[in-house]
N, C-alpha and C positions, 0 to 999 in steps of 0.2 A: 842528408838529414837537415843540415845549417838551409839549403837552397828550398826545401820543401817548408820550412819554419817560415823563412822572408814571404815564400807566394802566397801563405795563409794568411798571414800576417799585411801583407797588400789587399786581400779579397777582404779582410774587416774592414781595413780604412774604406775601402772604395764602398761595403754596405752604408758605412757610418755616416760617411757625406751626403751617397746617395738618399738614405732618409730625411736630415739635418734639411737636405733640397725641397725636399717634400714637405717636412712641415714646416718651410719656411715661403713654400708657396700659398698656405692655408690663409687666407688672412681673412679676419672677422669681419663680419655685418657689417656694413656701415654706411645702409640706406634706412633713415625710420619708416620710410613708405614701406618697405619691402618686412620689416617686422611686425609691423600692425598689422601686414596682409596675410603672415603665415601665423601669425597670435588667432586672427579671423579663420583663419583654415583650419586651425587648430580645434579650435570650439565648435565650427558648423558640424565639422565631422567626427567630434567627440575622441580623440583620439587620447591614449592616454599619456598620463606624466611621464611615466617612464622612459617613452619614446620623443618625447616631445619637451624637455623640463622648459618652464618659463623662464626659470630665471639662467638658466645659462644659454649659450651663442649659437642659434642654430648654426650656425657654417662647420663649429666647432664638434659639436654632440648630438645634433638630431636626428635621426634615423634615416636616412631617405632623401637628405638635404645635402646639396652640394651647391658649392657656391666656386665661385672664379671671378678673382679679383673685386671680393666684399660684394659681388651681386650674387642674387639666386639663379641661375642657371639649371639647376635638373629638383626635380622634386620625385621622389617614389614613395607611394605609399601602398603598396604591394604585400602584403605578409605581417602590417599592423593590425592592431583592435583596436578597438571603440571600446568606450566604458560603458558600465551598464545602461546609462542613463543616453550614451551615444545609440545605443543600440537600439533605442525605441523610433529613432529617427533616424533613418536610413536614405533618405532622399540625394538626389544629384545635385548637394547647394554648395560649389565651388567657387563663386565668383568671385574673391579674392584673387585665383587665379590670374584675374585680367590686368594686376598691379604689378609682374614680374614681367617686364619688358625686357631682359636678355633671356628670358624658358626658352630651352632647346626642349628640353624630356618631361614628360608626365607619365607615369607609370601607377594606373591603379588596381592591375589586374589583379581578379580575385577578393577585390574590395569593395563590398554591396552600395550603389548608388543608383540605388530606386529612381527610376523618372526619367524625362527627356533630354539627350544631352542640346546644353542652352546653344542657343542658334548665334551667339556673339562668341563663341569658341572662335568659329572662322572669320571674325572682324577684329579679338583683342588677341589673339594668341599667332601672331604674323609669327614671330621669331621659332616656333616651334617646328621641332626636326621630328620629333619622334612621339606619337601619341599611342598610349596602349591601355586601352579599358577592356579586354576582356574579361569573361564570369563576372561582369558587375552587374547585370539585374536589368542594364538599362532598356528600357522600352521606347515606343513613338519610333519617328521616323530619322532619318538620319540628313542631317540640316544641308543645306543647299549651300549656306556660305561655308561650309567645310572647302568648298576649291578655292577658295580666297587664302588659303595656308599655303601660301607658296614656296615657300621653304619645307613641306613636311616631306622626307625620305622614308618615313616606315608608318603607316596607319591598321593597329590591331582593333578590329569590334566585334571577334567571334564569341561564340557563347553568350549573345544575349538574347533578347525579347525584341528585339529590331523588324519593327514592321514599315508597309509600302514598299514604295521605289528606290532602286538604286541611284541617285546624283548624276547626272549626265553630265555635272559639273565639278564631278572628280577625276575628271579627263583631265582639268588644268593643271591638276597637280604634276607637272612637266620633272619634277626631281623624285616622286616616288618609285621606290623600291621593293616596298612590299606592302600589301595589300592581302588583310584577310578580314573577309565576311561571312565567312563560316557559321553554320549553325546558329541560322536565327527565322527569322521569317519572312523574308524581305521574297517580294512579288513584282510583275514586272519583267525589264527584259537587261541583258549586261548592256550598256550605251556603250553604242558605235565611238563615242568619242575615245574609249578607251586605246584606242590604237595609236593615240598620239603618246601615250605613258611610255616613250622610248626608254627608260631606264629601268622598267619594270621587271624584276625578278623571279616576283615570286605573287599569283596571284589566286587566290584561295573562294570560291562563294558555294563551296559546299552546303548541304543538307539545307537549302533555302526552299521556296514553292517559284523560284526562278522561269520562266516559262519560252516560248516561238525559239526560233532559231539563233545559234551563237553568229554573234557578226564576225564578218570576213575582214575585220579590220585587226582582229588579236593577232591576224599571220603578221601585221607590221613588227611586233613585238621581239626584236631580233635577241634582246637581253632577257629572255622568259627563260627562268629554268626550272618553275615548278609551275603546274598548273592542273586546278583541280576544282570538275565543273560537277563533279560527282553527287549525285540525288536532289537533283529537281526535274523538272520537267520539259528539260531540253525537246525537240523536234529537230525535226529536219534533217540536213545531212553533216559531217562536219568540214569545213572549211577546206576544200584545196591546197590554201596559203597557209595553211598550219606542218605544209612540207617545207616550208622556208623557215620555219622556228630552230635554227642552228643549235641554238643554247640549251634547248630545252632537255632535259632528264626524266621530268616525271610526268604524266600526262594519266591525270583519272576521270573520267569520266561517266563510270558506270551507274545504275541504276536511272537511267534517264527514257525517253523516247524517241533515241536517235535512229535513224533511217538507210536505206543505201547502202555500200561501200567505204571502208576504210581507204582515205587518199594511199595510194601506193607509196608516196613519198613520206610517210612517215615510218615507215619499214627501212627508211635507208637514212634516217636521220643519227647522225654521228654520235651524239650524244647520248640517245635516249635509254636510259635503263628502266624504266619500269612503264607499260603501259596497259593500265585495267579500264576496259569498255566493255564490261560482261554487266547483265541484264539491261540490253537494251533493243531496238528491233534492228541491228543492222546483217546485211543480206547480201552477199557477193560470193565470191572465190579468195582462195590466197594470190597474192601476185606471184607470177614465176618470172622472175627478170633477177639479174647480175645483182648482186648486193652489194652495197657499200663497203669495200674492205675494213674501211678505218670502224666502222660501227661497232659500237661497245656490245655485248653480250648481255641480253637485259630477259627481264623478267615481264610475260604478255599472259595476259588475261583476257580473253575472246569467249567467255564460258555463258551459255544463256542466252542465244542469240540466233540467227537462222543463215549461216556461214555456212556453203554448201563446196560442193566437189572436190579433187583430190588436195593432200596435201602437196607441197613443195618444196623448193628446197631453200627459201626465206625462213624456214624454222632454223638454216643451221646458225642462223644469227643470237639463239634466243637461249639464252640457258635454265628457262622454265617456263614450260606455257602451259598455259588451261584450254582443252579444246570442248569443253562436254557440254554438254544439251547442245549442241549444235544438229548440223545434216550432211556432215565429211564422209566419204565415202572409198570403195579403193580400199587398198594395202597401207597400210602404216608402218614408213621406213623405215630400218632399224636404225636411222641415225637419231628417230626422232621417239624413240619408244621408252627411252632413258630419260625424256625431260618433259615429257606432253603427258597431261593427263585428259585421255580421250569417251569419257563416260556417255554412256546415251548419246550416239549418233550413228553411220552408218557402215562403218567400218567391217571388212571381210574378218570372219574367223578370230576375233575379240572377244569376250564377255563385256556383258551390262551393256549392249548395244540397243537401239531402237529396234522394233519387230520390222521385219516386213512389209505389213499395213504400210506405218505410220512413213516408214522412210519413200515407198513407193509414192503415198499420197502426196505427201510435199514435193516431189520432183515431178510428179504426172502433173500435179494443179500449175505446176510454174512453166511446161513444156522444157524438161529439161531433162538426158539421157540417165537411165538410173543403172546401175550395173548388176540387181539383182544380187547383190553378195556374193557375186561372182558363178552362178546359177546360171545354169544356158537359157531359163527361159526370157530372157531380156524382161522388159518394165513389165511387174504384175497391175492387172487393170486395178483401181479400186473395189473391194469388195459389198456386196451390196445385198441385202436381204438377212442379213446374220444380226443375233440378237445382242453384238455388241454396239450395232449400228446405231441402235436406237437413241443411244448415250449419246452419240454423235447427234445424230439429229434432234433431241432435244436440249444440249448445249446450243445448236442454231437458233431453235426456235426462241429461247428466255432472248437471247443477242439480239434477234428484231425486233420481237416483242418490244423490249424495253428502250429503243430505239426511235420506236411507233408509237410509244406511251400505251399499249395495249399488253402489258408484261403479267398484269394479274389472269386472261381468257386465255393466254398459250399457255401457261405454265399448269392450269388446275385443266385442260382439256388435254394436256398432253400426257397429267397425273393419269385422268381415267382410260386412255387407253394405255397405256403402260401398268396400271394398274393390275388390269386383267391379264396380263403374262406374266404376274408375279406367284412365287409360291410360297406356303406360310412355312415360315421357321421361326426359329430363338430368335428376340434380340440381340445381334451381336456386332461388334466392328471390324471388318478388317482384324477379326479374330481377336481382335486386341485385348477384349474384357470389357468389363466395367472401368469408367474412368475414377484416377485416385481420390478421395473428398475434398482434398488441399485445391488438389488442381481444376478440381467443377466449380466447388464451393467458393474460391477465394477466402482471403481470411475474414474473420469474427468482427464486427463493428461495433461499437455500443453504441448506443439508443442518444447517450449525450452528445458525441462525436458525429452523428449524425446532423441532430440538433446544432448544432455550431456550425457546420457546413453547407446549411441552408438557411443559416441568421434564422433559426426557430420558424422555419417553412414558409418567411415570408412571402407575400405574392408575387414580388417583384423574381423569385428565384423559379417559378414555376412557370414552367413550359407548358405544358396543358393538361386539361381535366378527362380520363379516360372511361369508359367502359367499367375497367375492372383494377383499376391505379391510377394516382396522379404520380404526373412527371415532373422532379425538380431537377435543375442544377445546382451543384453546390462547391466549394472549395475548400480541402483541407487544410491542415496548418500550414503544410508544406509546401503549400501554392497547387499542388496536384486540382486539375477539377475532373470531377466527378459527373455522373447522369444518379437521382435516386428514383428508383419510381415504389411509390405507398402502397400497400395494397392494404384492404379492409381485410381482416383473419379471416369473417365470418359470411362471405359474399362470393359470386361469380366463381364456387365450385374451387376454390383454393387454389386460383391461377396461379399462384407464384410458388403450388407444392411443383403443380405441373414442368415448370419451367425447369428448377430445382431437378426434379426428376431426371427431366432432359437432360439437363447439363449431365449429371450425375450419368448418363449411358452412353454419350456423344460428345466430341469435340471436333473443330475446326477451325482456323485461321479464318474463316471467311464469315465466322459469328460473331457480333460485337462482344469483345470482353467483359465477364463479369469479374469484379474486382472482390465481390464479398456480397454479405448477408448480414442484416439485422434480426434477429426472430424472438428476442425477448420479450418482445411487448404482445400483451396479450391481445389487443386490440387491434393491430397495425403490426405489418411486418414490411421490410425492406429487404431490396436486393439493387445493389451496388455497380454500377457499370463505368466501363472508360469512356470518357469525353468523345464524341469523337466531333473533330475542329470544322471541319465543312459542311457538319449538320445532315439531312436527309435527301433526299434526292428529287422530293418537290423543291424544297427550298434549292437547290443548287444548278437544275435547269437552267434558270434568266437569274440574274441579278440585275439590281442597277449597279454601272457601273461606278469606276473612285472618280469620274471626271466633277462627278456632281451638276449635270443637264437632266438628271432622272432620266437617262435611257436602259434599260435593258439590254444586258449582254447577255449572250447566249453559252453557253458547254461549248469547244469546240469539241469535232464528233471521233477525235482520236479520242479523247476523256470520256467520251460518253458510251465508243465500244471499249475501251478498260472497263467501266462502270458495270457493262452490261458482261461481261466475260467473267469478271470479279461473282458477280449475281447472279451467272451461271453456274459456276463450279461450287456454289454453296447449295445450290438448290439441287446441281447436279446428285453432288457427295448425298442429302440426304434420298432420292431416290435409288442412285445405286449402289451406294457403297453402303448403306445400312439395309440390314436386314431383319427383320420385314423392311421393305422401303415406306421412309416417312415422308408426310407432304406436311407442306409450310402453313396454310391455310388462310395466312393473313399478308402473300404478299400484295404490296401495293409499294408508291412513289414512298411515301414516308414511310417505310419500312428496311427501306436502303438506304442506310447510314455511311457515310464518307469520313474518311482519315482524312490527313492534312495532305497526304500527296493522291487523293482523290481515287482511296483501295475502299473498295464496296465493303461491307459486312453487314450482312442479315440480324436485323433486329427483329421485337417481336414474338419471340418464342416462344410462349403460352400457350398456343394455340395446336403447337407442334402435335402431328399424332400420326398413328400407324395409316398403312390404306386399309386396313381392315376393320376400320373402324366406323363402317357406313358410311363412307364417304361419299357414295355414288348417290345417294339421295340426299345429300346434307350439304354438297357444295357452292347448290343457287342461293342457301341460306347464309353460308358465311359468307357471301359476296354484299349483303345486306345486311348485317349485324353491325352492331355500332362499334366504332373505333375505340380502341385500347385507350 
């Protein structure tokens, strides 16, 4: 008991000093530069008393302020407010910043800093190790002299408004660590230089409009343990040398337009436990060769994709994989039946497999042997003459059509013979019913809220004058924007009950979203849509390019069969999955609307109506009717 009383009695003292050490390394301010600069920081960004008091030390009391040996050294402002009065100005005006010549840390994440960040970041901020602004709001492009930080080990700019190019001169940041650009806007391509970023950890440019092939320079990257190129618009194939990544763990890459085969050598990479490359176009076999003993047990995601012949026994590496929408064929191992989920492909004596058709077709088109589900009659020919075909072949034809710029004469000649092998029934969906009012309708707008979202309809917010509505833009409080298009109550047959209507019996993903309705006014009523970012698909053909020579750049023609495949399956859906089948009536180029990662959706809808509604004499007329 005596011996247990002395070692407690030691663990006090030895706490009591140990603090005593601590705040006897704290020591006060005592640069006036360095206080004028955080009194100045203080105020630009409204921060309040409480966290901030004037009259006592910051080294001592300020939230976020750390000092080492009487200089400022780290500043976080992460998880403060602004006063009311801060709060009306929320802009990126830091440059006091540029007075703390030992800042290792800036930390503002989560803290709104409206605007550009200033381009002398990377000429006064040399000493800075660690910069983290994400969720702050910021927009523009991301400064050039950021690779002049040569000291920085960790740069966070996810989650903001970050548009252009990525830096080809953040290659030089030679002691970076981690790198995320996540979730913003940024276009362009990853710079090759980044293969010199030998201490690279962890590098993140998710959900960006990132675009052409990833350079074969990231296999340098020997210290890469996470890495995630996941929804943009990658191409091509992936790198070879991304089987010399030792380090690496995490590897996501899905939702992109990658091509080919999976390098075999990443299947035997030591480390790697997680790897998702599902919805993208890649096309091979599993490798069958000797696995890497030492290989960790990870989790693979292949799901979406056009991954064909049998499995093997590379799976026994994997302690969960997704094999579904693929074109796997053959028996499915029982070593592999416990950790693979194999949905829709082609698999013997499974449920929820591909038909016959479909699995046949894909293997006949590519010359490659199909084993019939294990059926003695070896590969069935494609089937031809059957009235499911027609679905097929008019998916082909909207694809060239639109391709051709001739997408309005396939689609309305391919109505009217299609037409006449239809038969009249209910409206119905895919059995489904009537859709809910919530979910057609979007929600309730008022007439004021409107009004504010289009600065009181000024001209500047209006897209164009229609037929039977004008079209504005407009932006809610919340920064959200909006499409509104006007309609007159009393005009053009109540196009927008029509539409209304539509929504009201139909839905699909591949229609541009309607967000809501205004209908109070007795004069004018409104209906409410999402934004969509790339605009319509005359505007998106040519652009001029960012070079600023006014040349025009062209779609390249992988986006432009998404575009057109996108623009099929919406026109498809309304011919054969609605019954009666409906025809569109007003497609054309500005009618096909594009999301930010350049997913078609049919606009237009007014117009919408059954084939049995004389169409057959009425089609040369809407081709010559005036635009909405």
């Amino acid at each position: 008991m005596k011996n247990t009383s002395v070692i407690h009695f030691f663990f006090f003292l030895l706490f009591l000093l140990t603090t005593f050490q601590q705040h006897q390394q704290i020591i006060p301010l005592n640069s006036r530069a360095e206080r004028a600069a955080l009194i100045q920081l203080r105020s630009s960004l409204g921060l309040k008393t409480k966290d901030w008091p004037i009259k006592s030390d910051p080294c001592l009391t300020w939230i976020g302020v750390h000092c080492q040996h009487g200089s400022v050294n780290r500043i976080s402002i992460s998880g403060l407010k602004r006063t009311r009065v801060g709060n009306q100005n929320t802009s990126f005006t830091v440059d006091s910043l540029a007075n703390f010549t030992n800042l290792v840390l800036f930390n503002a994440s989560g803290f709104s800093l409206h605007g550009s960040m200033p381009n002398w970041f990377g000429i006064r901020l040399q000493s800075l190790r660690v910069l983290d602004l994400r969720f702050c709001g910021i927009s523009g492009g991301i400064p050039v002299s950021v690779g002049n930080m040569s000291n920085l080990s960790e740069l966070y700019l996810s989650d903001n408004n970050l548009v252009g190019t990525v830096p080809s001169s953040l290659g030089l940041l030679s002691r970076l660590s981690v790198l995320d650009l996540s979730r913003n806007a940024l276009t362009g391509v990853i710079p090759s230089s980044f293969g010199s970023l030998l201490n690279l950890g962890y590098l993140n440019v998710s959900c960006n409009s990132l675009s052409s092939s990833v350079p074969t320079q990231l296999g340098n990257l020997a210290s890469l343990v996470v890495l995630d190129l996941s929804s943009n618009s990658f191409t091509g194939t992936v790198p070879i040398e991304f089987g010399s990544l030792r380090s690496l763990e995490r590897m996501v890459i899905r939702n992109n337009s990658f091509a080919g085969n999976l390098p075999e050598a990443l299947w035997s990479l030591p480390a790697l436990s997680l790897l998702d490359a599902s919805d993208n176009h890649f096309m091979g076999s599993l490798p069958d060769k000797r696995l890497n003993v030492n290989a960790n047990m990870g989790v693979f995601n292949l799901s979406h994709n056009m991954f064909y012949g049998v499995v093997t026994s590379v799976l026994r590496r994997v302690s969960s994989v997704d094999l579904s929408y693929n074109y796997f064929q053959g028996k499915m191992p029982e070593y592999a039946r416990d950790v693979a989920v194999f949905d829709k492909n082609c698999f013997r004596s499974l449920s929820g497999q591909r038909n016959v058709k479909q699995c046949a077709a894909f293997y006949t088109m590519r010359g490659l042997p199909f084993d019939n589900f294990g059926l003695p009659n070896g590969t069935l020919p494609l089937p031809l003459h059957d009235h499911k075909n027609n679905r097929r072949m008019f998916v082909i034809a909207v694809v060239f059509g639109t391709l051709g710029l001739i997408l309005p004469f396939v689609i309305l000649v391919t109505s009217l013979i299609i037409c006449r092998k239809r038969r009249k029934t209910t409206l119905k969906v895919n059995g489904s019913g009537p859709v809910s009012i919530e979910r057609a309708y979007g929600e309730v707008f008022v007439y004021e809220k409107i009004v504010a979202a289009t600065d009181d309809f000024n001209d500047e917010n209006l897209i164009k004058n229609g037929y039977s509505c004008d079209v504005f833009s407009g932006v809610l409080e919340n920064g959200i924007r909006i499409i509104i298009k006007r309609f007159d109550a009393h005009s053009v047959k109540n196009s927008y009950m029509v539409e209304l209507d539509f929504r009201s019996k139909v839905s699909h993903p591949r229609f541009v979203p309607l967000l809501g309705r205004c209908l109070e006014n007795e004069k004018e009523k409104f209906l409410i849509y999402k934004h969509m970012p790339k605009g319509d698909l005359s505007s998106s053909l040519s652009r001029i390019n960012d070079r600023g020579d006014e040349r025009f750049t062209s779609l390249d023609w992988i986006t432009r069969l998404k575009i057109a495949v996108g623009t099929a399956e919406g026109l498809s859906y309304l011919h054969h999955e609605c019954l009666p089948p409906l025809v569109h009536r007003d497609v054309k180029a500005s009618s096909i609307l594009l999301d930010d990662k350049y997913e078609a959706r049919l606009g237009s809808l007014s117009k919408v109506c059954t084939q049995e509604d004389n169409i057959h004499s009425n089609w040369i007329k809407t081709l010559i009717s005036p635009p909405l």
